[in-house]
Each structure stands twice: as C-alpha cells, then as structure tokens.
C-alpha positions in Angstrom: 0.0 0.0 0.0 2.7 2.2 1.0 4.7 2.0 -2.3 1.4 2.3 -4.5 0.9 5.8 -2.4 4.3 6.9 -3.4 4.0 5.9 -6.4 1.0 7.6 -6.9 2.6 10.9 -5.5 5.6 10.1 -7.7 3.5 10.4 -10.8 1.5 13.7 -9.8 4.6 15.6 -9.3 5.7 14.0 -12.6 2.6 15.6 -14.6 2.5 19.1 -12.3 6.1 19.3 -14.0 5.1 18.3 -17.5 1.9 20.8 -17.3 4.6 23.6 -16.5 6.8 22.9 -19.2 4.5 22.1 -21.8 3.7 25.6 -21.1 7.2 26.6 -22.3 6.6 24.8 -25.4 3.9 26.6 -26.2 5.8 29.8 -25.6 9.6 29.9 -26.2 11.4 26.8 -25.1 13.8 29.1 -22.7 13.4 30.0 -18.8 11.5 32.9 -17.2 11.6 35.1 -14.5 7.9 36.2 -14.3 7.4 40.2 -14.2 9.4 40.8 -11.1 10.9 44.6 -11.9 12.0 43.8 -15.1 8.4 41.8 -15.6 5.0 43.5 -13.8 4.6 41.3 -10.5 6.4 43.0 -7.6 5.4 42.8 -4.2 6.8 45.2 -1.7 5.5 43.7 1.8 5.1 47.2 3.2 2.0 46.7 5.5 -0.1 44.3 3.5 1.2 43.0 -0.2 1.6 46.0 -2.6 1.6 45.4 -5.8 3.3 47.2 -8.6 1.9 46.4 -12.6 1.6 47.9 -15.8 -0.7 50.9 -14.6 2.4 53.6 -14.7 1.9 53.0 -18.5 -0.4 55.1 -20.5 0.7 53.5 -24.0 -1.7 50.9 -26.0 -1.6 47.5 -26.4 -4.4 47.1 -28.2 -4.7 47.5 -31.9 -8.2 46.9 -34.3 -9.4 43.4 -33.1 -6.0 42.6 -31.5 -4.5 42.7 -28.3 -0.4 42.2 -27.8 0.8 40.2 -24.8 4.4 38.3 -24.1 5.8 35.4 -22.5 9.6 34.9 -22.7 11.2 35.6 -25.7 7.8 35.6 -28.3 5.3 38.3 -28.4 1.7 37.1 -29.3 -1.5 38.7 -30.5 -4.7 37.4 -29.3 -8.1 37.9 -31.3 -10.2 39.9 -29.1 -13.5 38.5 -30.9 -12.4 34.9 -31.4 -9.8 34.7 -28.5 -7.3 33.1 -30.7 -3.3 33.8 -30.2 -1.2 33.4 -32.8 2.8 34.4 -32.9 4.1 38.1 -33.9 7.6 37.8 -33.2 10.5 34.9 -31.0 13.8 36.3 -30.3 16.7 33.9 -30.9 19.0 36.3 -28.9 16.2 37.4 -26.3 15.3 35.8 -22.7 12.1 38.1 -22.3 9.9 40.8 -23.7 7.8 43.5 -21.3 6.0 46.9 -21.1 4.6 46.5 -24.8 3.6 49.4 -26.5 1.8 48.9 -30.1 1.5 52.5 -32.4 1.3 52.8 -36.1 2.1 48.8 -37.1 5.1 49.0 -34.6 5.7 47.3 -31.1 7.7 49.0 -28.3 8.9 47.2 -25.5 11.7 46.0 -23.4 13.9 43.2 -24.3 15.8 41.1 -21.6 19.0 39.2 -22.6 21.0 36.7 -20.5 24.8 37.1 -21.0 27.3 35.4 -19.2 26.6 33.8 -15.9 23.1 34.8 -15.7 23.4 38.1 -15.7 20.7 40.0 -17.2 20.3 43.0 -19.4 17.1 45.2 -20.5 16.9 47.0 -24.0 14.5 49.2 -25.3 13.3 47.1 -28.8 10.8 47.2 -31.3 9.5 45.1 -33.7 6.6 45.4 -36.7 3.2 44.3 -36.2 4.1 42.1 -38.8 7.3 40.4 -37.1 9.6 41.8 -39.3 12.2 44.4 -38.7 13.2 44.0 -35.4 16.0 46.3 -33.7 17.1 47.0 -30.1 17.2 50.7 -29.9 18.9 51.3 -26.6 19.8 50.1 -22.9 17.5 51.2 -20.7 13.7 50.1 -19.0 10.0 51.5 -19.2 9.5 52.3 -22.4 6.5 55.0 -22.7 5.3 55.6 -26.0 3.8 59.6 -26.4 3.9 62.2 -29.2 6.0 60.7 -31.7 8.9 60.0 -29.4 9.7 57.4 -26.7 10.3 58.2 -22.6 12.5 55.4 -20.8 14.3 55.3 -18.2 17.9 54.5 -19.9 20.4 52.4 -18.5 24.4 51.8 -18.9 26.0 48.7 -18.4 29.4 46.2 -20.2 27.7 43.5 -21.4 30.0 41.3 -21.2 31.1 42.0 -17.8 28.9 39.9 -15.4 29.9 42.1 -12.3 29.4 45.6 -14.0 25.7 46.0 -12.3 23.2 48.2 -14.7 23.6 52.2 -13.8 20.6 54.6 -13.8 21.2 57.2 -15.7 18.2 58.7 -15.4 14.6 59.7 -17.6 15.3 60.1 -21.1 13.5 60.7 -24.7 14.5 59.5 -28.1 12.6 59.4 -31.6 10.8 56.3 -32.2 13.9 55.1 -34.6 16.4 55.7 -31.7 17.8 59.0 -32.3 17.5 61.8 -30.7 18.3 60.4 -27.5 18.0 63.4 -25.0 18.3 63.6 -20.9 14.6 64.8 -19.4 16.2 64.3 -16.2 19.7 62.7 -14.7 18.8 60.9 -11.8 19.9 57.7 -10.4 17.1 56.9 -8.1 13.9 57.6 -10.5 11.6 54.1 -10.4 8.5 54.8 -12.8 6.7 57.5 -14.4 3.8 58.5 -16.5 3.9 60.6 -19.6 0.4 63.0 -19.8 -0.5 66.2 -21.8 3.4 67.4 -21.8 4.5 66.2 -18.4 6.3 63.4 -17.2 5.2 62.4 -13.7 7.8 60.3 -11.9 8.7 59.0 -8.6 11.8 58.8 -6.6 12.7 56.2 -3.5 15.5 56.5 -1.3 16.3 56.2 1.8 14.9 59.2 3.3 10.9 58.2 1.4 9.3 58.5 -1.5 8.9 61.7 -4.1 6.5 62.3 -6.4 7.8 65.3 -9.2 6.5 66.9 -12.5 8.9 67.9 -15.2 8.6 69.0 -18.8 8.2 66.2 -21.6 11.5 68.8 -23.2 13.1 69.2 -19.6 13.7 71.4 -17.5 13.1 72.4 -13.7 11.1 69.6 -12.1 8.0 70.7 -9.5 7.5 68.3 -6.5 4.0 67.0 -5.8 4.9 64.6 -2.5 7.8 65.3 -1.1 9.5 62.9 1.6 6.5 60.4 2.4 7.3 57.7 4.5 4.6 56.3 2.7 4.6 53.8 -0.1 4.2 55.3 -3.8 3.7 52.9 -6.4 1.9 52.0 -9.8 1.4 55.8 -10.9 -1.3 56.4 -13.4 -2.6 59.9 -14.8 -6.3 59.7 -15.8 -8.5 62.6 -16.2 -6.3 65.5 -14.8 -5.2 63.1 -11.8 -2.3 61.0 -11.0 -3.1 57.7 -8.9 -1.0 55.5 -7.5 -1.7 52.9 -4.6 0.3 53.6 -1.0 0.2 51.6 2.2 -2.9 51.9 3.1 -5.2 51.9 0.0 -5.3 54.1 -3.3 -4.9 58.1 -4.0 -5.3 60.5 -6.5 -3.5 63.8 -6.6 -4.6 66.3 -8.9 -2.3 67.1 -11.7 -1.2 71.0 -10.4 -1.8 70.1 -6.3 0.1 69.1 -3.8 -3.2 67.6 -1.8 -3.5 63.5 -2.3 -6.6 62.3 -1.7 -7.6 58.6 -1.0 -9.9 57.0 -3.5 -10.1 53.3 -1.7 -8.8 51.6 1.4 -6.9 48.4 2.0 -6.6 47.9 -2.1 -3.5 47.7 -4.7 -4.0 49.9 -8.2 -4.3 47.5 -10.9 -5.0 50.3 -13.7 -7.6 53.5 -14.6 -9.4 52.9 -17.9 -12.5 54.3 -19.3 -13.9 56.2 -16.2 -13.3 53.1 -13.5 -10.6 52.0 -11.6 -9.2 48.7 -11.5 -8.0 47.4 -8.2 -7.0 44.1 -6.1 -7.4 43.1 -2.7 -5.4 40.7 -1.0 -6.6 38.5 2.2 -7.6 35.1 3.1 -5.0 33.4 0.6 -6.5 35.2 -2.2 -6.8 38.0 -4.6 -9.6 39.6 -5.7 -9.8 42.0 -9.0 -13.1 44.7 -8.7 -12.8 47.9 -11.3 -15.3 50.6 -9.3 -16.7 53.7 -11.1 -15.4 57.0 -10.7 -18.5 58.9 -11.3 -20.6 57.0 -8.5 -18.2 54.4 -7.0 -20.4 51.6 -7.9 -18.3 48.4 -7.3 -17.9 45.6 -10.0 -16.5 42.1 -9.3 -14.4 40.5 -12.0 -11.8 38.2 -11.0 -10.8 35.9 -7.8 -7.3 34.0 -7.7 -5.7 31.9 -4.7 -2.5 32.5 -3.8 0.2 33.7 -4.8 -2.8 35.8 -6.8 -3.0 38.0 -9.5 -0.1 39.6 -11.0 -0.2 42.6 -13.6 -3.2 43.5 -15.2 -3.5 45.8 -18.4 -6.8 47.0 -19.2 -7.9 48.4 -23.0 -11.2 48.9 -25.0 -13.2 46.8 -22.6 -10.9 43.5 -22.7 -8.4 42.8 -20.0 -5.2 41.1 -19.9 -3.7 39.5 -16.5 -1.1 37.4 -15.2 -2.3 34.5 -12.6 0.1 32.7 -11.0 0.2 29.4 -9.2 2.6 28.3 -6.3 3.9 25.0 -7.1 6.6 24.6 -4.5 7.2 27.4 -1.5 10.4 25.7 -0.5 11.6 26.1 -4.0 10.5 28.8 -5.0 8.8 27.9 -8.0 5.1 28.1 -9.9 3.6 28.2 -12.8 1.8 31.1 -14.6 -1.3 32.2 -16.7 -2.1 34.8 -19.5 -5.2 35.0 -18.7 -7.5 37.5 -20.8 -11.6 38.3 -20.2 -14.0 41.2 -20.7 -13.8 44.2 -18.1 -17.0 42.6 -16.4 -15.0 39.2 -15.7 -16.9 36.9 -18.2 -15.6 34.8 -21.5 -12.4 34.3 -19.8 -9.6 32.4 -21.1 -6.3 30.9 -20.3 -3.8 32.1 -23.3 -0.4 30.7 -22.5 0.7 28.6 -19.5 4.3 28.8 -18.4 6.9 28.2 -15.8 8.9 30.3 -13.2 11.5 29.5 -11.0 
C-alpha cells in the first residue's frame, strides 16, 4: 500500500512538471523570470502586499481586433472576438519581452538578454506588427510611448562584464527610430513615471521616502507634488487630470497641479484607470480579488478571484483585460507556474492564453 501511495505521489509531481513545461513549449522553449521589476509582479511587503503592474503606463496594447501580450522571448497577439493567439515575433537572442507598447504597425517594449553567468540586461526594442524588422534601440527600462517619441528610463552597463551592475542614468527621450536620444532628467534613483498632456510624472525612492515630481516632456526644472513620504508610492497612473498611485494603506489620487492626495479606496492595490473606472485588487484570506469601481458614482464591479500567490499585472484596453495569474507549485523552491489569462472588463468569456513556468 505504502509504495502504490508513493507511487501515486511520484506520478502527480511528474505531470505538475510536465503541465509547466509544456507551457514553455507553447511559448519559447527558454526560462523565465515572471514580471518581477523587469516583468510586472512586484510585491513590496510594506504593511499588507503591494503590488506594482503595468498601470504607470499610458501607451496601447491594443490594436483593431487585437491585443499584444508576451511570455519569454515571443510576443503574441490574441483575437479579441475569437480569443485566438497566434505568434508576432520569438527572439533567438532574447530571454524576455515586457512593457509592450503597439502605435502605427510597430511594437515598443523591453527586451531582456542573459549574458554570461546569468546576468541580465534590458533593452529598449521594437519590432513590426508584422514580425519583421526587429531592432534593439537602446539600454535602458519602461518604455512609454507619447507624441511621436519614446520616454525610458535609460540604463548603462558592459555586457559582457557579469559584475558591471546596470547604472541609472536617469529619464530620457528618443525618436521612435532611436535618435534623438535626449536627458529629461539625470537621476539615479527615478523608479517609474507617467507621460500626460506634456509632463512626465515620476517617482523617486530613497532612503529618506518616497517623491513624487513633475517635469517638462522637453526638460527642465522639475515641480515636487509629494515630497518625503514615508509612505509607499507605487503603480502611478494619470487619468483625467489626476495621478493615482496605490500607498500603504489603499489608493490616492492627486490632482495634476496640487500638492493635496486624496484617497480613493482603502486596503486595495492599483491595478490600472481605464474608461472612467478604476481597476483594483485586494489581497486576504490566501486570495486575490480583481473589482474595477466607477469613478462617477463608485459603484463596485466584481471581476476576478485567484488563490495565492494571486494576480499579477493587469493591463486594461477597450473593454478587454489582460492578466497574469500565477500558481505556487513549491514554496520551499520557489517555483510556480503562470497564466495569461485574458476576459472582458465585467470578468466573463475568460480564457487561459499561455501557461508557463517560473522559478
């Protein structure tokens, strides 16, 4: 009895492993690191779990009937009517695409490479709708598509020097080709931003708190909105002459020329602002659960409920939604599988898109 038990266990593990990697065959045949930083999952534990997604980013990934997701080195399309993927685009030289931004038959995004001894290096690429034509642009993060050039956050680095950690050299802006390249503002401690009607709104951790500043989309002097919060600031979003973001204690907004933040909902994580509602999370009892509420009356809408360890980013676009679920299969290990997982803005006709594996 005791070996048939094993036995049994023995081949469950066996198919929880194949599951995973059959995921990767569906998606690029090479490892991932799921969205941590330099993918869309990160959890600061400052109070209860805070997480930070795609919402700092104003850029489409929606074009006509199609929506443009990744997951490691290929970048996919789904069919928003049919809910059909098919490929765009698999790196031979890449490890993992992220922030994708789709204008005018073009995809912006950021491009991971491993070099030597796992180190890892970001690149600002783009590729064609069509597949064709990809080039990496520059080093650098975060890239935000707006006016006819694109705002990143540009990095330096030796790539093939495996202890030569990435520097921040600050927020910059380049054409849409790469040229151009010109410094909005030299800082080695700038996180995220958000690019809206001329101004770039960024934030700034250090030791001493968080800052939240304004500055030109040409430059210049910068204006503080939030200056030394011992607060979390995270996920910022403009939307409607406001900037939200999601702190310890719940979400804010801040108008656009205040200084005055003002809380929007308690005990929640920003997941995005779309269409007149926000999208949110809330995190207890081993689970996640994804609401989008109303701005005009604050009427409440449930979409989405995942277990542990929950819901990752979420990008919401023309009443469709794209998320990352992920699933815990080993704590000791630190390992799981995840989900694309992609439904309407009320939570129905959803669908698994691509399974894969993290470790």
């Amino acid at each position: 009895m005791k070996k048939n038990k094993v036995l049994s266990l023995f081949l469950a593990l066996i198919m929880v492993f194949a599951c995973a990697f059959c995921g990767i065959g569906e998606a690029a045949q090479v490892g991932d690191v799921a969205k941590n930083n330099a993918f869309s999952v990160k959890q600061d534990q400052i109070g209860s779990t805070i997480k930070e997604g795609s919402a700092y980013k104003p850029s489409s990934i929606k074009s006509g009937n199609y929506m443009y997701y990744a997951v490691y080195n290929t970048i996919y399309k789904v069919n928003v009517k049919t809910r059909e993927s098919t490929v765009v685009y698999k790196s031979k030289s890449g490890y993992w695409f992220s922030d994708l931004n789709v204008k005018d038959g073009w995809i912006y995004c950021v491009m991971d490479k491993f070099m030597v001894e796992g180190a890892r290096y970001t690149y600002i690429f783009r590729v064609r709708t069509n597949g064709k034509s990809a080039t990496i642009l520059k080093k650098g993060i975060k890239p935000v598509v707006y006016n006819g050039n694109i705002y990143y956050i540009k990095y330096n680095f030796k790539e093939n020097d495996n202890y030569d950690d990435p520097v921040n050299l600050g927020l910059y802006r380049m054409s849409l080709s790469g040229k151009n390249d010109k410094c909005i503002k030299k800082s080695n401690e700038i996180e995220e931003f958000t690019v809206y009607k001329s101004k770039v709104y960024y934030k700034i951790s250090n030791n001493y708190g968080y800052y939240l500043y304004n500055v030109s989309t040409s430059g210049g002097k910068s204006k503080v909105m939030i200056y030394n919060s011992q607060d979390f600031i995270g996920n910022i979003n403009a939307y409607s002459d406001y900037i939200y973001f999601h702190s310890d204690d719940g979400i804010y907004k801040i108008k656009t020329n205040s200084t005055k933040k003002i809380k929007v909902i308690s005990k929640a994580w920003l997941a995005g602002v779309s269409e007149g509602y926000v999208y949110y999370g809330v995190s207890g009892d081993d689970y996640d659960r994804l609401y989008k509420m109303k701005i005009s009356n604050k009427a409440k809408t449930f979409i989405k409920k995942h277990a542990y360890p929950g819901i990752g980013d979420v990008t919401v676009e023309g009443g469709y939604i794209i998320m990352t679920l992920n699933y815990e299969l080993s704590y000791e290990n630190q390992t799981c599988t995840n989900a694309k997982y992609f439904c309407n803005t009320n939570g129905k006709n959803g669908k698994i898109l691509k399974r894969y594996y993290q470790s």
